[in-house]
Biopython code that builds the backbone (N, CA, C, O; Angstrom):
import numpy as np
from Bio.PDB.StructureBuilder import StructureBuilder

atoms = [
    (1, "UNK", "N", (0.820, -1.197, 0.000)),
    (1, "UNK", "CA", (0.000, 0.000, 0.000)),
    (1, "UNK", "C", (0.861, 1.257, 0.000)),
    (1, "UNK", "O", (0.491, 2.330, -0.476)),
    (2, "UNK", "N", (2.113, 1.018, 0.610)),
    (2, "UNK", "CA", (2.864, 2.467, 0.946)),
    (2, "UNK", "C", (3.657, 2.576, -0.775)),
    (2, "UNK", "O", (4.098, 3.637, -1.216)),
    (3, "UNK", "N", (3.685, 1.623, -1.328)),
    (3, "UNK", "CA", (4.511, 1.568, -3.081)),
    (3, "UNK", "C", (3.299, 2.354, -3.554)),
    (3, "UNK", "O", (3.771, 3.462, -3.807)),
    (4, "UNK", "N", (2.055, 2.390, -3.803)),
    (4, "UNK", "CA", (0.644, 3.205, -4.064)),
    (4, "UNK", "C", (0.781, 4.128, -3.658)),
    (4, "UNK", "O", (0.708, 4.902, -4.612)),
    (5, "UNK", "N", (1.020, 4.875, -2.455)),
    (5, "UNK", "CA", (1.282, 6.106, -2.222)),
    (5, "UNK", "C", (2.280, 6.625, -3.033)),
    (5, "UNK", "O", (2.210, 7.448, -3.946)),
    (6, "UNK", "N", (3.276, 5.984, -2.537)),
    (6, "UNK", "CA", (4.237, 6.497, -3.555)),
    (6, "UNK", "C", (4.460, 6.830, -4.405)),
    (6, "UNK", "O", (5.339, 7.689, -4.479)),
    (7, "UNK", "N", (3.934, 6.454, -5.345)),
    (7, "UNK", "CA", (3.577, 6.123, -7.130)),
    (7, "UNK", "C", (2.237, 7.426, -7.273)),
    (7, "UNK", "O", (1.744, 7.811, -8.334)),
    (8, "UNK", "N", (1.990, 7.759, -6.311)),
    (8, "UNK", "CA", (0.813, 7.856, -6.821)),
    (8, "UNK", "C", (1.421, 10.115, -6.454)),
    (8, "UNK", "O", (1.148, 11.018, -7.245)),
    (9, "UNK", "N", (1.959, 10.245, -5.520)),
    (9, "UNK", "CA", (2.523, 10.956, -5.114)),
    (9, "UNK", "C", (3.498, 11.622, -6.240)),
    (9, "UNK", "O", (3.375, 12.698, -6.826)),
    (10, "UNK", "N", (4.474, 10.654, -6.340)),
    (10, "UNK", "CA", (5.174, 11.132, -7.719)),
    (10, "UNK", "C", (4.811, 11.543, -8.864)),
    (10, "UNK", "O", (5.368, 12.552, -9.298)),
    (11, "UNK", "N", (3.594, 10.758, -9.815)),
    (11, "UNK", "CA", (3.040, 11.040, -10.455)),
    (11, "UNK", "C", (2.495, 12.459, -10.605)),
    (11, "UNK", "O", (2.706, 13.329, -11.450)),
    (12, "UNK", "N", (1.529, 12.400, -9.234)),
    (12, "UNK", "CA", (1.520, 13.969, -9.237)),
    (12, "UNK", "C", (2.331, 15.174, -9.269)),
    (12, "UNK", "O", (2.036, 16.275, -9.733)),
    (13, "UNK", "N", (3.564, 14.730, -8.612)),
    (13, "UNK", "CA", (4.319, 15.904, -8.726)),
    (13, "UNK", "C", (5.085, 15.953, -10.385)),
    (13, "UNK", "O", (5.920, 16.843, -10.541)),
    (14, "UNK", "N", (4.821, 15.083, -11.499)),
    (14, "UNK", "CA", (5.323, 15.131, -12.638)),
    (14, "UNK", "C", (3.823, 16.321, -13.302)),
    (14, "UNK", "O", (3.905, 17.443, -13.800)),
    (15, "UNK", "N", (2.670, 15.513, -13.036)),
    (15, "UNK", "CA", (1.431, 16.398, -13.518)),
    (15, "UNK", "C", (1.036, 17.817, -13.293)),
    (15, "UNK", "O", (0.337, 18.421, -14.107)),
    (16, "UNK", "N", (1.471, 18.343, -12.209)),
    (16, "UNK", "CA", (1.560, 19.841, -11.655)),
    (16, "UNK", "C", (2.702, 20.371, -11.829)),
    (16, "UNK", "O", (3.042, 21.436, -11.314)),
    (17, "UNK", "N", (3.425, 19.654, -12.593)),
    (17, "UNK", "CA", (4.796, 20.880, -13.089)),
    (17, "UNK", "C", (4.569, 21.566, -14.468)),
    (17, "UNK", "O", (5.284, 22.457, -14.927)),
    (18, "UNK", "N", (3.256, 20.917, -15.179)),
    (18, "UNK", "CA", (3.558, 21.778, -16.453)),
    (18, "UNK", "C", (2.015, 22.667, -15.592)),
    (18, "UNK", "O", (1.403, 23.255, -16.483)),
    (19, "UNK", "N", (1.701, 22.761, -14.962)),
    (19, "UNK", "CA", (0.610, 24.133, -14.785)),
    (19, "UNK", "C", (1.796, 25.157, -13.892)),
    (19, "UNK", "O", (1.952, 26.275, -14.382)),
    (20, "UNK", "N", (2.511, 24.872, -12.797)),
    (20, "UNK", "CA", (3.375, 25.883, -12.466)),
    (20, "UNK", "C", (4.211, 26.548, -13.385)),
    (20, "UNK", "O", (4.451, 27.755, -13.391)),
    (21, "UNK", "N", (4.745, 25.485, -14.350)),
    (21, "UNK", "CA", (5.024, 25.792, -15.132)),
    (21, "UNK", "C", (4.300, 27.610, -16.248)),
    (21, "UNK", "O", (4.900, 28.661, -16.475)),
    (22, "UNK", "N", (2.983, 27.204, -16.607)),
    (22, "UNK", "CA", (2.276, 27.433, -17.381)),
    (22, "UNK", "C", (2.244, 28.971, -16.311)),
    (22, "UNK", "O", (2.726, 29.999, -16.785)),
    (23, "UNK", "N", (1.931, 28.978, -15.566)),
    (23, "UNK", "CA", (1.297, 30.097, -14.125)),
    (23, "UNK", "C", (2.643, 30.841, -14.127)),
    (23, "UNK", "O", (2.509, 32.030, -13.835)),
    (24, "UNK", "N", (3.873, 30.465, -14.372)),
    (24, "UNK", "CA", (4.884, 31.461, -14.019)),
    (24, "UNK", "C", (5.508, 32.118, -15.485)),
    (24, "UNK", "O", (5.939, 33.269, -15.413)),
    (25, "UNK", "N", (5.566, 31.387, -16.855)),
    (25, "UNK", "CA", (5.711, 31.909, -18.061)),
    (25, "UNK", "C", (4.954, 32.681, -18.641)),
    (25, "UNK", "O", (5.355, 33.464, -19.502)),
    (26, "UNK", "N", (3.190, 32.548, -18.096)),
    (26, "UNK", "CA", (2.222, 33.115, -19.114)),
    (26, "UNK", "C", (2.774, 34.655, -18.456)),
    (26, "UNK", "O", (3.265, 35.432, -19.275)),
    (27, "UNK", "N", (2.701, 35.079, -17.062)),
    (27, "UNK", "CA", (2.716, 36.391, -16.783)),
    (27, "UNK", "C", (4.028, 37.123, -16.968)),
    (27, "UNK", "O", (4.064, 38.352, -17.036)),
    (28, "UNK", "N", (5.303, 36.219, -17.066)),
    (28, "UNK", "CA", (6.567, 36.580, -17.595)),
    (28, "UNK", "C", (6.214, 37.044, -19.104)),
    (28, "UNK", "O", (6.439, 38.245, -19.249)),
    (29, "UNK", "N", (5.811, 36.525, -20.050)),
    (29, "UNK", "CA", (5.513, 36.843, -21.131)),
    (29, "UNK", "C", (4.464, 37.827, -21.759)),
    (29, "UNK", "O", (4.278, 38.204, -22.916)),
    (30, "UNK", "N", (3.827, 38.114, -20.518)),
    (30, "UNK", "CA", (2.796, 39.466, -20.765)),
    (30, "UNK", "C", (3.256, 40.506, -20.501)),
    (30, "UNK", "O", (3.065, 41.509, -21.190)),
    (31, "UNK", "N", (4.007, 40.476, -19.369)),
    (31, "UNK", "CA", (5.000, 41.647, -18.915)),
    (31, "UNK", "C", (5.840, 42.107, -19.850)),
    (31, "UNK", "O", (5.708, 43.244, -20.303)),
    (32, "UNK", "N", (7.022, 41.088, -20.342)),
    (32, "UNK", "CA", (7.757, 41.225, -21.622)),
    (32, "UNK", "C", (7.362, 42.079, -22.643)),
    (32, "UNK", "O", (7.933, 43.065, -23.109)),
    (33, "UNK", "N", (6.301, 41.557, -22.923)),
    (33, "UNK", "CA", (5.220, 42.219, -24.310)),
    (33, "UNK", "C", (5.106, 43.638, -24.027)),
    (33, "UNK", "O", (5.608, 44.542, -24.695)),
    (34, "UNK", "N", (4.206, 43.786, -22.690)),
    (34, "UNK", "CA", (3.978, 45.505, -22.434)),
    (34, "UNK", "C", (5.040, 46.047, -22.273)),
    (34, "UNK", "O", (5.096, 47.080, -22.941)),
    (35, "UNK", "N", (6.201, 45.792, -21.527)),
    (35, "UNK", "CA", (7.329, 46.570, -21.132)),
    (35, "UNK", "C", (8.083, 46.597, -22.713)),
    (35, "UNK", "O", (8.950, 47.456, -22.552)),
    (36, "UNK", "N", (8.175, 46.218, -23.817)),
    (36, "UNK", "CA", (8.326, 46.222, -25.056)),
    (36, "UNK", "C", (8.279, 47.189, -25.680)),
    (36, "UNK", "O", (9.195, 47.870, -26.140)),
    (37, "UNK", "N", (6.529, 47.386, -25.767)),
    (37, "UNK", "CA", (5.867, 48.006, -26.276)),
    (37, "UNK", "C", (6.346, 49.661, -25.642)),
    (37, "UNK", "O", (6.954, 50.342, -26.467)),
    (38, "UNK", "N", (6.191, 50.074, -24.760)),
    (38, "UNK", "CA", (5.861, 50.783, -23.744)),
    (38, "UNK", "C", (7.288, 51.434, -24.379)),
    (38, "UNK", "O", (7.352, 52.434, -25.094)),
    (39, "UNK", "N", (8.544, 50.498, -23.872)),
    (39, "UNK", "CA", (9.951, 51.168, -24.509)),
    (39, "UNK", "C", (10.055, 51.869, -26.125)),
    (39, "UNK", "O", (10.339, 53.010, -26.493)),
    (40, "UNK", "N", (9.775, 50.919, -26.696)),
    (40, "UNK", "CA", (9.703, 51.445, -28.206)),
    (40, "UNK", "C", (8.548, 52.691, -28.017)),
    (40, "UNK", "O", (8.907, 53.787, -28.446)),
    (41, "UNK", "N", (7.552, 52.627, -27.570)),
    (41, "UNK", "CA", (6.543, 54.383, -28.048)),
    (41, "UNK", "C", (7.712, 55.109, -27.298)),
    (41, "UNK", "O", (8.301, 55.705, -28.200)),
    (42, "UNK", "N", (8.352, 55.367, -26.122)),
    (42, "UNK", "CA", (9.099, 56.138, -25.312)),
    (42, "UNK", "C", (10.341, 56.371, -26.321)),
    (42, "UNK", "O", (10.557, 57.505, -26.747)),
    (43, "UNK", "N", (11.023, 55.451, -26.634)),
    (43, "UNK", "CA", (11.874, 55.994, -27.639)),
    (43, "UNK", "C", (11.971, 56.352, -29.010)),
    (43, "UNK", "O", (13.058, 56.580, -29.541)),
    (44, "UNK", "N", (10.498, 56.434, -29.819)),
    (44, "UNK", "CA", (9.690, 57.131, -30.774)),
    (44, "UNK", "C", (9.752, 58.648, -30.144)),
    (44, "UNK", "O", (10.603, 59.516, -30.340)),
    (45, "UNK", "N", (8.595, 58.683, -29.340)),
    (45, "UNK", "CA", (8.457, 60.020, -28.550)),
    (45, "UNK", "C", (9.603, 60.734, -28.790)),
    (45, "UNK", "O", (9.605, 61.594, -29.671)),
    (46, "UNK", "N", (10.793, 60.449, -27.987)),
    (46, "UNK", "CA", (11.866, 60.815, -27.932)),
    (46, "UNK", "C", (12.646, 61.352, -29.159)),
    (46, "UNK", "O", (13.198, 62.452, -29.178)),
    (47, "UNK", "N", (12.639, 60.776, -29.822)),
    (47, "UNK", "CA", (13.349, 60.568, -31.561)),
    (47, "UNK", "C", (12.203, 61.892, -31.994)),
    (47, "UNK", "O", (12.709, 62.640, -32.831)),
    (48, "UNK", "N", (11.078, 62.211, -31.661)),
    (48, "UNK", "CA", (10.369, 62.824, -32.323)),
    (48, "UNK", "C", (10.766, 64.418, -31.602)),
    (48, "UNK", "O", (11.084, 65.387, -32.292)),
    (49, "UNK", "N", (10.665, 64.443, -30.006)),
    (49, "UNK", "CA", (10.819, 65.650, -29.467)),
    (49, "UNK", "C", (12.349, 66.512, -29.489)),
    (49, "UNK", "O", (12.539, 67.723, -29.375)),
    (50, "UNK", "N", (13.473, 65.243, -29.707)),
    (50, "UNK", "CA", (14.703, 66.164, -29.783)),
    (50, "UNK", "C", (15.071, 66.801, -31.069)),
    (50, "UNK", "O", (15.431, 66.155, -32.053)),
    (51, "UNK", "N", (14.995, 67.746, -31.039)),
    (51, "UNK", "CA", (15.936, 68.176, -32.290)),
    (51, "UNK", "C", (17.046, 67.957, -32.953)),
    (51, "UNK", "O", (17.952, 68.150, -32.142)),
    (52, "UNK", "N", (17.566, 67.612, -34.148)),
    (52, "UNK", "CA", (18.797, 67.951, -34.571)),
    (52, "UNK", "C", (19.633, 66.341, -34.250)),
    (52, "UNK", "O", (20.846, 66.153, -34.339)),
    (53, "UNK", "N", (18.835, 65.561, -33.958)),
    (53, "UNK", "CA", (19.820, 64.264, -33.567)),
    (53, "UNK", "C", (19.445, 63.078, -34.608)),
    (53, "UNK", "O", (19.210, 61.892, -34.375)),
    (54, "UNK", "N", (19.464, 63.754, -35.770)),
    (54, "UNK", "CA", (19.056, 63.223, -36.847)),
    (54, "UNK", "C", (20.146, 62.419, -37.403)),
    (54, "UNK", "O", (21.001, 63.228, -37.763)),
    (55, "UNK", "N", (20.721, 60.672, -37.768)),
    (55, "UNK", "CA", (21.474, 60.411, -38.098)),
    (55, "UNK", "C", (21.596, 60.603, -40.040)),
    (55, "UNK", "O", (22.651, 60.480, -40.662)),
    (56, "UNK", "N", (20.348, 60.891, -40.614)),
    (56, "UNK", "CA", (20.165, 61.156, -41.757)),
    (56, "UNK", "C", (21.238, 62.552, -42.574)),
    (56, "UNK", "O", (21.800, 62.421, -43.661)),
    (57, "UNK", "N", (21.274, 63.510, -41.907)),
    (57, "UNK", "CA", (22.119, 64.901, -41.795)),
    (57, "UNK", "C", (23.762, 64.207, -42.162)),
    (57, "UNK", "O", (24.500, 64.748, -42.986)),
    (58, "UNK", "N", (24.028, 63.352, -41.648)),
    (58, "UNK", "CA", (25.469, 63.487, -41.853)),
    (58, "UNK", "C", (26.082, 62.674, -43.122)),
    (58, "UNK", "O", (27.257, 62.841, -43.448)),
    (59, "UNK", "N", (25.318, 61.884, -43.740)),
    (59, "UNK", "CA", (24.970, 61.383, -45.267)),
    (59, "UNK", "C", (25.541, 62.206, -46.457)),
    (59, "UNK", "O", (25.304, 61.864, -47.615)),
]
sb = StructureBuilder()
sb.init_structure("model")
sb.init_model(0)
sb.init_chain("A")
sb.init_seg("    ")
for serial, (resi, resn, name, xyz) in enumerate(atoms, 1):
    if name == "N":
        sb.init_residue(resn, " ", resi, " ")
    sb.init_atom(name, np.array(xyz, "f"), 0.0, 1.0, " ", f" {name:<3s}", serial, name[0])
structure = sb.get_structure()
């Protein structure tokens, strides 16, 4: 009976590694995305408000 526990124990801990799994990548990867996004408009913005820091000019 205690080999049944056992087995049965392990198993589970193979079956709940792809949802921890799943629970700690999905929100790593949403974050990623916005903090992305968020950088690139900020350094648009930027490119748009400075003057004169045009790499095109020296062509």
């Amino acid at each position: 009976m205690k080999k049944l526990h056992f087995i049965v124990i392990i198993a589970s801990v193979f079956l709940i590694q792809g949802c921890v799994h799943k629970l700690v990548t999905v929100p790593a990867k949403i974050a990623y995305k916005t903090t992305k996004g968020v950088v690139k408009g900020t350094v648009a913005v930027g490119k748009a408000i400075i003057p004169g820091d045009s790499d095109d000019e020296d062509n």
